[in-house]
TORKOL-4160 file (C-alpha; in steps of 0.2 Angstrom, whole numbers, padded with zeros to 4 digits, m for minus):
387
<pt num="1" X="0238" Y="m0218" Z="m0045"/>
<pt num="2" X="0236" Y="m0202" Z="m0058"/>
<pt num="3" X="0231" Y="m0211" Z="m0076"/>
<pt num="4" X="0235" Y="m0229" Z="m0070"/>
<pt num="5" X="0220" Y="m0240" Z="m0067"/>
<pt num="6" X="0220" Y="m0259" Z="m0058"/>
<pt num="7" X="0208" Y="m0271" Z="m0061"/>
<pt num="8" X="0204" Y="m0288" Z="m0054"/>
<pt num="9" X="0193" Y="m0294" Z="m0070"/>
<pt num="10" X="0203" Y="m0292" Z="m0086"/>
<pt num="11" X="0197" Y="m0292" Z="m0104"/>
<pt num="12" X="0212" Y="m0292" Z="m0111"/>
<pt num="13" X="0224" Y="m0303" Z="m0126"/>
<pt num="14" X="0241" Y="m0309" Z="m0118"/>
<pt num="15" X="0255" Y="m0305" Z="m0127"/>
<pt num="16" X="0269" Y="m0309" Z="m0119"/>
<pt num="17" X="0271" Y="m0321" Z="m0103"/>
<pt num="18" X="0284" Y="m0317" Z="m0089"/>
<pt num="19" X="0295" Y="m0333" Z="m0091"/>
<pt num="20" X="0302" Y="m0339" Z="m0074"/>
<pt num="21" X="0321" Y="m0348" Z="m0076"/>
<pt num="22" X="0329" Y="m0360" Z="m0064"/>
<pt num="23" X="0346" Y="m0361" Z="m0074"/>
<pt num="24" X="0357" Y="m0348" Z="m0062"/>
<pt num="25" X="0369" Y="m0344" Z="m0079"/>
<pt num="26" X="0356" Y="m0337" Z="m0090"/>
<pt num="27" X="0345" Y="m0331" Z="m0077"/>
<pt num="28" X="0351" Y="m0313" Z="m0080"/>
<pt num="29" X="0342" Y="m0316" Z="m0097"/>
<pt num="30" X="0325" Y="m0318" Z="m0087"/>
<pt num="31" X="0323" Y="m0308" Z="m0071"/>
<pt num="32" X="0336" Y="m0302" Z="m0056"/>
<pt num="33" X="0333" Y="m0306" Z="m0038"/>
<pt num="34" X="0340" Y="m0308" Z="m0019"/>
<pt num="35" X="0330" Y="m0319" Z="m0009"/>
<pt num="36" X="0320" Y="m0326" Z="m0023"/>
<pt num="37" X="0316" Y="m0345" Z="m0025"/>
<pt num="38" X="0311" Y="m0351" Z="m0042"/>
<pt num="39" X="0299" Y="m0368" Z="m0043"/>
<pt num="40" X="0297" Y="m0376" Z="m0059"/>
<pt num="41" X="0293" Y="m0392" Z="m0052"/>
<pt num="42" X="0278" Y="m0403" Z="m0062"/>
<pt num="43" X="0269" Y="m0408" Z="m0048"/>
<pt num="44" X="0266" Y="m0390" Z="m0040"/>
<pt num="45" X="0261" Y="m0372" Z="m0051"/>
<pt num="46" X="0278" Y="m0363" Z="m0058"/>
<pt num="47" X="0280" Y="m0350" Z="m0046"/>
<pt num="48" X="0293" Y="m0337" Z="m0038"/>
<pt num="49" X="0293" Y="m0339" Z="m0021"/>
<pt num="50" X="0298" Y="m0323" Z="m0011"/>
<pt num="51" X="0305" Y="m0319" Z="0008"/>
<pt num="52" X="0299" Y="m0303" Z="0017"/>
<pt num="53" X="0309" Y="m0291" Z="0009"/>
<pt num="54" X="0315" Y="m0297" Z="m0006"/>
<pt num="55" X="0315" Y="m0291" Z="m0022"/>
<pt num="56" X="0315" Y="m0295" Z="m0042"/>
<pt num="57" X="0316" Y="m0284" Z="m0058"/>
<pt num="58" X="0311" Y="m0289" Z="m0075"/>
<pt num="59" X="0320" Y="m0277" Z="m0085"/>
<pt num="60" X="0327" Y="m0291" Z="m0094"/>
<pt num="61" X="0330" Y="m0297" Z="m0113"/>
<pt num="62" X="0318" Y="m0309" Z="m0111"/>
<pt num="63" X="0303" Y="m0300" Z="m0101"/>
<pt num="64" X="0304" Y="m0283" Z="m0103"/>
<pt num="65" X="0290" Y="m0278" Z="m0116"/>
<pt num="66" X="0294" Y="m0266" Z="m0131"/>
<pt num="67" X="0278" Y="m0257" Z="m0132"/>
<pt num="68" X="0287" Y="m0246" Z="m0147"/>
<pt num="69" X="0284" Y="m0260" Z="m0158"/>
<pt num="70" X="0264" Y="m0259" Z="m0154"/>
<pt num="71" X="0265" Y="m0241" Z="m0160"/>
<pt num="72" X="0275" Y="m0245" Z="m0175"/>
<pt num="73" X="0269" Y="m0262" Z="m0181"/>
<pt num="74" X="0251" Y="m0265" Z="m0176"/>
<pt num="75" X="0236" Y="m0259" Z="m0173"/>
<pt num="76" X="0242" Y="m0247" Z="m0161"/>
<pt num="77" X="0232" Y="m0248" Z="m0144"/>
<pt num="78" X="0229" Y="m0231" Z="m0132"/>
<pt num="79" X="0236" Y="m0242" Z="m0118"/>
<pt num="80" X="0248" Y="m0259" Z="m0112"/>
<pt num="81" X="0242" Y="m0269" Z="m0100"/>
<pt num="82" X="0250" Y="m0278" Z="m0085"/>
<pt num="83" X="0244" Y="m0292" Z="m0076"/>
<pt num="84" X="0251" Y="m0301" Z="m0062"/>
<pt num="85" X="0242" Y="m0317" Z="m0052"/>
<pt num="86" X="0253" Y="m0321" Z="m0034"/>
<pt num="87" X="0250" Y="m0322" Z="m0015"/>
<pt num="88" X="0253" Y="m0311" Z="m0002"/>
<pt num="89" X="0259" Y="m0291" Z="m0002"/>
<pt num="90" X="0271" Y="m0285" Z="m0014"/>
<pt num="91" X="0276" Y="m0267" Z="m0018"/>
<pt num="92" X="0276" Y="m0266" Z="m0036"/>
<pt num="93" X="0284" Y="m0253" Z="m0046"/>
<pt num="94" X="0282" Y="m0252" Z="m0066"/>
<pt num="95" X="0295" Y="m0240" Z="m0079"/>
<pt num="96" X="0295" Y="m0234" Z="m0095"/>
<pt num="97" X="0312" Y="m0232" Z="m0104"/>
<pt num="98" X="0318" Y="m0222" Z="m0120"/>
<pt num="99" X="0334" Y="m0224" Z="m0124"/>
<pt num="100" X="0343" Y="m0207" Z="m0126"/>
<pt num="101" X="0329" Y="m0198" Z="m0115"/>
<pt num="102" X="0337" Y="m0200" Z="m0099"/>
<pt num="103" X="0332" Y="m0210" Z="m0082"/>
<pt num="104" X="0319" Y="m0224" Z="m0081"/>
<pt num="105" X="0301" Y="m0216" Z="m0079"/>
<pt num="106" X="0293" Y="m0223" Z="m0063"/>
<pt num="107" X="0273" Y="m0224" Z="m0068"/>
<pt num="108" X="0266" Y="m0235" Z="m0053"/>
<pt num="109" X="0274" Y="m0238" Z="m0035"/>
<pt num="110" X="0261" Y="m0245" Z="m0023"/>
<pt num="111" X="0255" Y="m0258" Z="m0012"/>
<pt num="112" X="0248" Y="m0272" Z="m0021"/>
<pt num="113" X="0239" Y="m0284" Z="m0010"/>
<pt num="114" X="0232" Y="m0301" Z="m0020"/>
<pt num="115" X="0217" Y="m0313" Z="m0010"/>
<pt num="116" X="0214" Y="m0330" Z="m0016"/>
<pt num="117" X="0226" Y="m0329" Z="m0028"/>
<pt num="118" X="0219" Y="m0317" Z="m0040"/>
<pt num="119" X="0223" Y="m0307" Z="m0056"/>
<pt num="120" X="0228" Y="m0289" Z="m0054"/>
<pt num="121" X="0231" Y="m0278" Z="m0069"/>
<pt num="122" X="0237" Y="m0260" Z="m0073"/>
<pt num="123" X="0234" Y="m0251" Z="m0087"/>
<pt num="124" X="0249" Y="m0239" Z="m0095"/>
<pt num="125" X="0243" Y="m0227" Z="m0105"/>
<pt num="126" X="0254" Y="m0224" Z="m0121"/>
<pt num="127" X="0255" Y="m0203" Z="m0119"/>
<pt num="128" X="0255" Y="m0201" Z="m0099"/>
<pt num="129" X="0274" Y="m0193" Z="m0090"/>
<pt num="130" X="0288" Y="m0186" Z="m0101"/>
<pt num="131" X="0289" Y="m0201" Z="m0111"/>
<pt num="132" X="0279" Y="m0209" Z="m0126"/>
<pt num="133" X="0282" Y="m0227" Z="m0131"/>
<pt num="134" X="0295" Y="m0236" Z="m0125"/>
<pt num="135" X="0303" Y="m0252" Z="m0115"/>
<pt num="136" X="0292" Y="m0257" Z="m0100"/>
<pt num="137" X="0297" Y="m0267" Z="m0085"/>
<pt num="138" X="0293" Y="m0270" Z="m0068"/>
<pt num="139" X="0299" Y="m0275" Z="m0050"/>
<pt num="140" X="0292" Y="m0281" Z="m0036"/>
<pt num="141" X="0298" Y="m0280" Z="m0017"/>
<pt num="142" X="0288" Y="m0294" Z="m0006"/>
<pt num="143" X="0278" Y="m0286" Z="0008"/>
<pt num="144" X="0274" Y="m0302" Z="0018"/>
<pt num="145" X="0280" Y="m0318" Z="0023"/>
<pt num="146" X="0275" Y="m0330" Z="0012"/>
<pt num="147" X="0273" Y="m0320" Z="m0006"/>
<pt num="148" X="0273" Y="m0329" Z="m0021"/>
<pt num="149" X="0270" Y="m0324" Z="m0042"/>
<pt num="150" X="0264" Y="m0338" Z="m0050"/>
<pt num="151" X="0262" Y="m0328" Z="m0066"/>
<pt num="152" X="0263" Y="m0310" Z="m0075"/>
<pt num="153" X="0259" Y="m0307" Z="m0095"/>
<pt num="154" X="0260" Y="m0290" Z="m0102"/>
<pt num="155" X="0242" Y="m0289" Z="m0115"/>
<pt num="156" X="0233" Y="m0278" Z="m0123"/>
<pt num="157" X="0215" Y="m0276" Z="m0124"/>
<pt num="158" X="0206" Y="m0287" Z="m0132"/>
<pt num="159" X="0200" Y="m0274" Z="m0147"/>
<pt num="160" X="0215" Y="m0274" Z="m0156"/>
<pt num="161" X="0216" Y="m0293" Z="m0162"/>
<pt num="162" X="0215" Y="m0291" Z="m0181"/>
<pt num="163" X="0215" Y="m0309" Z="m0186"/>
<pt num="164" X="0215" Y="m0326" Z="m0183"/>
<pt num="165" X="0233" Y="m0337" Z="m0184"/>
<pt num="166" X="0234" Y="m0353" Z="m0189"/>
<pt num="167" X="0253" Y="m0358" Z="m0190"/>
<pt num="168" X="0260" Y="m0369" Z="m0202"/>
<pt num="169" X="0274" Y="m0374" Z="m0191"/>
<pt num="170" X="0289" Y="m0382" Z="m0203"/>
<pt num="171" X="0305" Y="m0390" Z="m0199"/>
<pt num="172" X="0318" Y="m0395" Z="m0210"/>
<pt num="173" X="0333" Y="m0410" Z="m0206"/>
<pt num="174" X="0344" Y="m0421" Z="m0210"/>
<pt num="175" X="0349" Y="m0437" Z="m0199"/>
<pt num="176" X="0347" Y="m0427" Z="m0182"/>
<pt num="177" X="0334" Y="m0439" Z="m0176"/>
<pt num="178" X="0340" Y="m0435" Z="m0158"/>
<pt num="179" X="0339" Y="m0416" Z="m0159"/>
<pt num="180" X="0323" Y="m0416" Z="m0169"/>
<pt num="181" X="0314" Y="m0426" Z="m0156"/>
<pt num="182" X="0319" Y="m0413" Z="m0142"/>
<pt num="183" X="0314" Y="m0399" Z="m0152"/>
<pt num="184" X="0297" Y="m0408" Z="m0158"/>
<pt num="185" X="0292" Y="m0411" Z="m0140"/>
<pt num="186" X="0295" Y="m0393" Z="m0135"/>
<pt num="187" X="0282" Y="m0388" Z="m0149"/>
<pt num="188" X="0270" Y="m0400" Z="m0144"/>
<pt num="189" X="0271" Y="m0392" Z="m0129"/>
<pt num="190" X="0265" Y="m0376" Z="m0137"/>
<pt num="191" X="0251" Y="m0383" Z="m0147"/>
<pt num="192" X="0239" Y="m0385" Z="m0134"/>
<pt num="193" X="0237" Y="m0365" Z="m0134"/>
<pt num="194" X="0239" Y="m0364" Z="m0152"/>
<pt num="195" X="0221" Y="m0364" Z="m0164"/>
<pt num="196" X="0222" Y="m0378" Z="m0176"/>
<pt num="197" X="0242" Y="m0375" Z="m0181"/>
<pt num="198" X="0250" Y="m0390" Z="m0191"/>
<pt num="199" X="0268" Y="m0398" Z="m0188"/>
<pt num="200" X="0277" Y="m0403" Z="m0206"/>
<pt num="201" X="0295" Y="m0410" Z="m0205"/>
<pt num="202" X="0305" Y="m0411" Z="m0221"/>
<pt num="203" X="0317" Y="m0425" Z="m0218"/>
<pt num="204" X="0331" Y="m0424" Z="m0230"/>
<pt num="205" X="0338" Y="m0440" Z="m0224"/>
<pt num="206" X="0325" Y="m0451" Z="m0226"/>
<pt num="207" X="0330" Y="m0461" Z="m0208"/>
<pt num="208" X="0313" Y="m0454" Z="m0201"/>
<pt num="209" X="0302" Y="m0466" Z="m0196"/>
<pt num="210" X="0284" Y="m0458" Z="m0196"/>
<pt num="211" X="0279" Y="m0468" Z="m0179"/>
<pt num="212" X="0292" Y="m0458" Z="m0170"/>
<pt num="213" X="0280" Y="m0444" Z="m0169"/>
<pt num="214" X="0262" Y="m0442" Z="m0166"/>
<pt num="215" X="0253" Y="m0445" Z="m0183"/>
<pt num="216" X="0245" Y="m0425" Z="m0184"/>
<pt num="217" X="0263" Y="m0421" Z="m0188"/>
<pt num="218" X="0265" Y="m0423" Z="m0207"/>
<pt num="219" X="0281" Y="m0431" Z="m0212"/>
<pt num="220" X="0287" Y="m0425" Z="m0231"/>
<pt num="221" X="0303" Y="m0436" Z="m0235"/>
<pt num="222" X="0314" Y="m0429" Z="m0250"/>
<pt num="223" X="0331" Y="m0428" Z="m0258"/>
<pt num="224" X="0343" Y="m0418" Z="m0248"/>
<pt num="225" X="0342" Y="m0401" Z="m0258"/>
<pt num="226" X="0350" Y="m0391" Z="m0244"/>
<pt num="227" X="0342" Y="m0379" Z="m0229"/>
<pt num="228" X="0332" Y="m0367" Z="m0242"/>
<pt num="229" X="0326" Y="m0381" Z="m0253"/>
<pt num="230" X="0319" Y="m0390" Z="m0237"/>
<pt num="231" X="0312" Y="m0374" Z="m0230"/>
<pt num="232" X="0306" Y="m0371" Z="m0249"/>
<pt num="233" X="0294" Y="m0386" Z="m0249"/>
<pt num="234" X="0288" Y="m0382" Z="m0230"/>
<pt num="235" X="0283" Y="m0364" Z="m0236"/>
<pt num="236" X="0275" Y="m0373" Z="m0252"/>
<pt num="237" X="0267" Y="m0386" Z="m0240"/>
<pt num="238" X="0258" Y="m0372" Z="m0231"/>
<pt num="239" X="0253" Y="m0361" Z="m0245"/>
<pt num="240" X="0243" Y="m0375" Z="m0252"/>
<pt num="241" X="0233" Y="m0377" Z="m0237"/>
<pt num="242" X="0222" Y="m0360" Z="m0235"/>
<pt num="243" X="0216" Y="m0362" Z="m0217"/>
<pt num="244" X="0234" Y="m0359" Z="m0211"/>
<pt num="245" X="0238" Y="m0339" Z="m0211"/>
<pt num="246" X="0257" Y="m0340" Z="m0206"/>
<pt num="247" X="0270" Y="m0350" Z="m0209"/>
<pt num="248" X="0285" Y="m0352" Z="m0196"/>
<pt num="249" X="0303" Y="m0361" Z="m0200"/>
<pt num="250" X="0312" Y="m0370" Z="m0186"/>
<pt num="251" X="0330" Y="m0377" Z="m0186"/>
<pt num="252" X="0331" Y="m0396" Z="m0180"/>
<pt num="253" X="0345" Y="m0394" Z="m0168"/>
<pt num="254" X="0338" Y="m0378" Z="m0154"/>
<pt num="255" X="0331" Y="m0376" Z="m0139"/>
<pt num="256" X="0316" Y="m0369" Z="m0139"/>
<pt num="257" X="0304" Y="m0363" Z="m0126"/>
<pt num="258" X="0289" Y="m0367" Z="m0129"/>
<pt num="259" X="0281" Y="m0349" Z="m0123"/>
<pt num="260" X="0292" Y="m0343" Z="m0138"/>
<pt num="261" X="0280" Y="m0350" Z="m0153"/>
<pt num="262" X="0263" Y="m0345" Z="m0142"/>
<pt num="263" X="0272" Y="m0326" Z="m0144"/>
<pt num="264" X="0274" Y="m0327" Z="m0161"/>
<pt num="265" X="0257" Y="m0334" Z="m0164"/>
<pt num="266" X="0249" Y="m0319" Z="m0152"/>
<pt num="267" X="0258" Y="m0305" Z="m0159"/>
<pt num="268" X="0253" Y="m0311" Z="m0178"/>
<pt num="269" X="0235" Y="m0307" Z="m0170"/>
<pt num="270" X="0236" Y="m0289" Z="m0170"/>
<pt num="271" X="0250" Y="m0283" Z="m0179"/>
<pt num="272" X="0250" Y="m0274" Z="m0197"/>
<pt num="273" X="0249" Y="m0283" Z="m0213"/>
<pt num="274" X="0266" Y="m0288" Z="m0221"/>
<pt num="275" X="0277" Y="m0290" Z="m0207"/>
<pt num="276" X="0285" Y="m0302" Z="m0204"/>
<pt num="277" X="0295" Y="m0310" Z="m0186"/>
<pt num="278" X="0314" Y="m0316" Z="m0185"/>
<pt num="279" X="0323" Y="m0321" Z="m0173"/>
<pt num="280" X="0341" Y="m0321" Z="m0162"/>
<pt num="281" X="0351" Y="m0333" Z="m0158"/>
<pt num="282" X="0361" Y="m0336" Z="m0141"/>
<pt num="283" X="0376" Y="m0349" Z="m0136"/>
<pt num="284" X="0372" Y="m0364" Z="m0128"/>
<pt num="285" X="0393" Y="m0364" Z="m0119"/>
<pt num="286" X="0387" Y="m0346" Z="m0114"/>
<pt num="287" X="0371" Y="m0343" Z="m0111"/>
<pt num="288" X="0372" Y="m0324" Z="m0109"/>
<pt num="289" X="0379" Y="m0321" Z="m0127"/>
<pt num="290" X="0371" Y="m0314" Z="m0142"/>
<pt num="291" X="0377" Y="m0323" Z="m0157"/>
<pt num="292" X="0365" Y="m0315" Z="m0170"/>
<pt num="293" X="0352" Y="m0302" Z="m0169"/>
<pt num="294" X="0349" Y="m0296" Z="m0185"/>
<pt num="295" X="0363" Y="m0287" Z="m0195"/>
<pt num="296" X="0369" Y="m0272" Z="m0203"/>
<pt num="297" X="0375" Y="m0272" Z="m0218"/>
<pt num="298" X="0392" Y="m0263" Z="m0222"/>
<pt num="299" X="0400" Y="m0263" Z="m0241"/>
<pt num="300" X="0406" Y="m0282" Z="m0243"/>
<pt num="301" X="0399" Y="m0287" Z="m0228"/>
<pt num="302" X="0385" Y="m0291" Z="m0214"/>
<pt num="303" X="0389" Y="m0287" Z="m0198"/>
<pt num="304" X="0378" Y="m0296" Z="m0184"/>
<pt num="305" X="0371" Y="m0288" Z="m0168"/>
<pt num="306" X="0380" Y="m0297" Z="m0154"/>
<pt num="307" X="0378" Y="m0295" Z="m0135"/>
<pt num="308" X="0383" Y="m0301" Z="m0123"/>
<pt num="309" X="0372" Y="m0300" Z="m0106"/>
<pt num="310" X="0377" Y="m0299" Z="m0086"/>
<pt num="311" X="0369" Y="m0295" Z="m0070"/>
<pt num="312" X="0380" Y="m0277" Z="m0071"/>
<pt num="313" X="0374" Y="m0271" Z="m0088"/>
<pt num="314" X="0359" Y="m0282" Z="m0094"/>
<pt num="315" X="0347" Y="m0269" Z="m0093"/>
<pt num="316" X="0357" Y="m0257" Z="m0102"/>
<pt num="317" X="0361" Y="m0268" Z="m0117"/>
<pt num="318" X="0339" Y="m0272" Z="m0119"/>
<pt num="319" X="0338" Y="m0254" Z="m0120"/>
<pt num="320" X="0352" Y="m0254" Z="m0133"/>
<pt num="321" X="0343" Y="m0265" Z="m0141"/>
<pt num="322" X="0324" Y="m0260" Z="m0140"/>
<pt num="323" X="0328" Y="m0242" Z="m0144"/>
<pt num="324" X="0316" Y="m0235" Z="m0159"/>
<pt num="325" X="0321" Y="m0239" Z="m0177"/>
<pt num="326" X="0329" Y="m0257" Z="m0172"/>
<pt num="327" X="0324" Y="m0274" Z="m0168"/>
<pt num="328" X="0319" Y="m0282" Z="m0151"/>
<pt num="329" X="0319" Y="m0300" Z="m0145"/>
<pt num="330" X="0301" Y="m0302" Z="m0138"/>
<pt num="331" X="0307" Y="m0320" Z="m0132"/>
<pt num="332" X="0318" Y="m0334" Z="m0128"/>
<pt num="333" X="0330" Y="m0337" Z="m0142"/>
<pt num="334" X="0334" Y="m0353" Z="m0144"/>
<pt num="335" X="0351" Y="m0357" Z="m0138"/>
<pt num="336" X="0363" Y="m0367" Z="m0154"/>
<pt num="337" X="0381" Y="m0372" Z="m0153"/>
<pt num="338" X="0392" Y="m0358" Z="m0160"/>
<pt num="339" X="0396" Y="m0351" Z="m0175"/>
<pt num="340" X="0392" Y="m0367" Z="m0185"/>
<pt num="341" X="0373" Y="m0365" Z="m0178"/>
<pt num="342" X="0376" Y="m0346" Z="m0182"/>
<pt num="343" X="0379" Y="m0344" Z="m0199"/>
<pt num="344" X="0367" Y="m0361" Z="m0204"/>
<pt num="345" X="0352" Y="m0350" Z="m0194"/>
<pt num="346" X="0358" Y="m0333" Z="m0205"/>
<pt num="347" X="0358" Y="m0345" Z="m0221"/>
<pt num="348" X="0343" Y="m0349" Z="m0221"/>
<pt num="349" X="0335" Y="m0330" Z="m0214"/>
<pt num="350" X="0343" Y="m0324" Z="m0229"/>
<pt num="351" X="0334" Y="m0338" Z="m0242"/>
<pt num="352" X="0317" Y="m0336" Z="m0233"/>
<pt num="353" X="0319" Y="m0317" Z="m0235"/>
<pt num="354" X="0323" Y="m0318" Z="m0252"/>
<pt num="355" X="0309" Y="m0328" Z="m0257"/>
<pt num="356" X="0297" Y="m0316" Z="m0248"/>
<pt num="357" X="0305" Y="m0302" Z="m0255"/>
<pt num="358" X="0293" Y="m0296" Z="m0263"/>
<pt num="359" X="0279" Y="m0294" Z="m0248"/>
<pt num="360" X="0289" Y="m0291" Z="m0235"/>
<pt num="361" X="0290" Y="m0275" Z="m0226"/>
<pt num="362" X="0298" Y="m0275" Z="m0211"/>
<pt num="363" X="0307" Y="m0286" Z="m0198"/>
<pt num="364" X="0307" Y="m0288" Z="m0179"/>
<pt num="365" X="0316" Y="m0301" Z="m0170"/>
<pt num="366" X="0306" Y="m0313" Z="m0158"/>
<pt num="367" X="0315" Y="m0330" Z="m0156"/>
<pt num="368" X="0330" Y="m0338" Z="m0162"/>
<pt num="369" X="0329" Y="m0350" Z="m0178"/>
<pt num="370" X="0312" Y="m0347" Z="m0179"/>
<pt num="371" X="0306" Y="m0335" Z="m0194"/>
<pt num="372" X="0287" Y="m0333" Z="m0198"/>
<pt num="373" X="0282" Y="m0325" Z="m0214"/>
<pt num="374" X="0263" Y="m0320" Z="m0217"/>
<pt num="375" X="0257" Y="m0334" Z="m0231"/>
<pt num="376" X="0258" Y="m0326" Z="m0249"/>
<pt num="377" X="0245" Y="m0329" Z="m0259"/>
<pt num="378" X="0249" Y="m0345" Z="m0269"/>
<pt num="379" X="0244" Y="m0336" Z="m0285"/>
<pt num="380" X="0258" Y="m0322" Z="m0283"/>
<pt num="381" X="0273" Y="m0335" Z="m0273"/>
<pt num="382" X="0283" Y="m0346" Z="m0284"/>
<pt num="383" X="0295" Y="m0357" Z="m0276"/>
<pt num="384" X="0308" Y="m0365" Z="m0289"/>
<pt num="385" X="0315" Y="m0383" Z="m0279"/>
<pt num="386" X="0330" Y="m0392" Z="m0291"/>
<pt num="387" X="0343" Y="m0402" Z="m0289"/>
């Protein structure tokens, strides 16, 4: 195995969870398959299910892991780790990719063989082969009848946690009772592995009804001052409580996966001081399309990062993408209606950013609608709200 180690007793801080996707239009998004069945059912563990001989490969927008972004923005660790839990034999094969250095790097190909459902997991060394930090991905080839991943995570070790998060999670509306409920159960779903985070809806409408929603979520009700005044007073509504170290601003009307706000919270854990997380946002009509990933900004103008993402060229757009220098989408962006849920998301990135000017170094993109700023002092952050 050269450098590479495997171990079946991790001490390690998961980063980023392998998300597994039934939906067969933005499954390119997620993983690529043949003979791969994908069980999400409550009842049973999530699992993918493989046939002797079938195959999967995660080099994908949404599981791939831009271990760049460890070098550049944290605490950077000697090694990425990945672990995998399944049944069965599998041949597994990891990669490293660099955008303008050629072919994928082939660092494992072996056997793996799991018992009683054990963890298994493979250390990468940063500096091992021709290429130094880059995109990593993974496939696997099932061995056995019977095979089965029931989950993967790509971590690091434990060592480089630098802090403790406490989000201050804040979303803004207005007369979107059914939207917000959705999006509010999806981050209840989060908060179970979240440490002490708080919920604050600022209801601009005031047709909220606090019994709609479990009474830990605080329920701020005030005259509709527009998308940067509402995110305004969640951001003030944090800073004045010290125990939470980020804040994160959520749009009422996305989808979002639940695995998307633990990321942000376990990334926050180990990277740098004064950076900050933003997000992409793809089309709920077509799943596969980029809307907004960032932007560059041309004399006049901003011009957005779109993609659009197939099984044929997927895995060439994430490299585009994750290439040194520009931004990456460590997770599920949530999915909005079109242009209108477009230019309202790049709205109100452009007012938080403004605000936050002043502390704010740099920007990597994670989730769509979602934007998490490290908490400025109070003393040093003024937020004007007028009508």
């Amino acid at each position: 195995m050269g450098g590479y180690e495997m171990h079946t007793r991790p001490q390690s801080l998961s980063l980023h969870r392998i998300i597994f996707q039934s939906d067969l239009e933005s499954r390119p998004l997620y993983f690529h398959a043949e003979g791969v069945k994908v069980n999400l059912s409550s009842d049973r563990e999530p699992s993918l299910e493989f046939c002797e001989g079938a195959r999967a490969h995660f080099k994908t927008f949404f599981n791939a892991f831009p271990e760049s972004h460890l070098q550049h923005l944290a605490r950077a660790p000697e090694s990425t780790l990945l672990r995998v839990r399944g049944r069965g034999r599998f041949q597994i094969k990891l990669f490293r990719s660099v955008s303008g250095l050629g072919p994928d790097q082939l660092l494992v190909d072996q056997l793996l063989v799991f018992e009683n459902r054990n963890d298994v997991e493979f250390t990468i060394p940063y500096r091992m082969g021709r290429m130094t930090a880059g995109l990593l991905s993974f496939s696997l080839e099932a061995k056995s009848i019977d095979a089965a991943i029931f989950g993967a995570d790509w971590c690091v070790s434990a060592e480089c946690k630098v802090r403790e998060v406490q989000l201050g999670i804040v979303v803004c509306t207005f007369k979107r009772e059914e939207y917000l409920k959705k999006t509010v159960k999806n981050i209840e779903r989060a908060l179970p592995g979240l440490a002490n985070a708080q919920v604050f809806i600022i209801d601009h409408g005031a047709t909220i009804e606090a019994s709609q929603f479990p009474s830990e979520i605080h329920l701020i009700r005030q005259p509709n001052i527009g998308g940067s005044g509402g995110f305004g007073r969640g951001m003030r509504e944090v800073a004045q409580r010290p125990q939470l170290s980020h804040t994160l601003l959520m749009d009422d009307d996305i989808e979002v996966d639940p695995e998307m706000i633990l990321r942000t919270a376990h990334w926050y854990e180990v990277l740098r001081e004064g950076v900050a997380i933003s997000g992409g946002m793809f089309d709920s009509k077509q799943r596969c399309s980029l809307w907004e990933a960032g932007a560059f900004y041309e004399p006049g103008r901003l011009v957005p990062r779109m993609r659009t993402f197939s099984d044929s060229d997927s895995c060439k757009s994430v490299l585009e993408l994750a290439r040194p220098g520009f931004a990456f989408a460590l997770g599920r962006p949530a999915l909005g209606g079109g242009k209108a849920s477009s230019e309202s998301f790049f709205n109100s990135l452009c007012t938080t950013c403004g605000c936050l000017q002043a502390f704010l170094q740099t920007l990597f993109f994670i989730n769509n609608a979602i934007i998490s700023c490290l908490q400025a002092n109070p003393s040093t952050l003024t937020l004007r709200i007028s009508n």
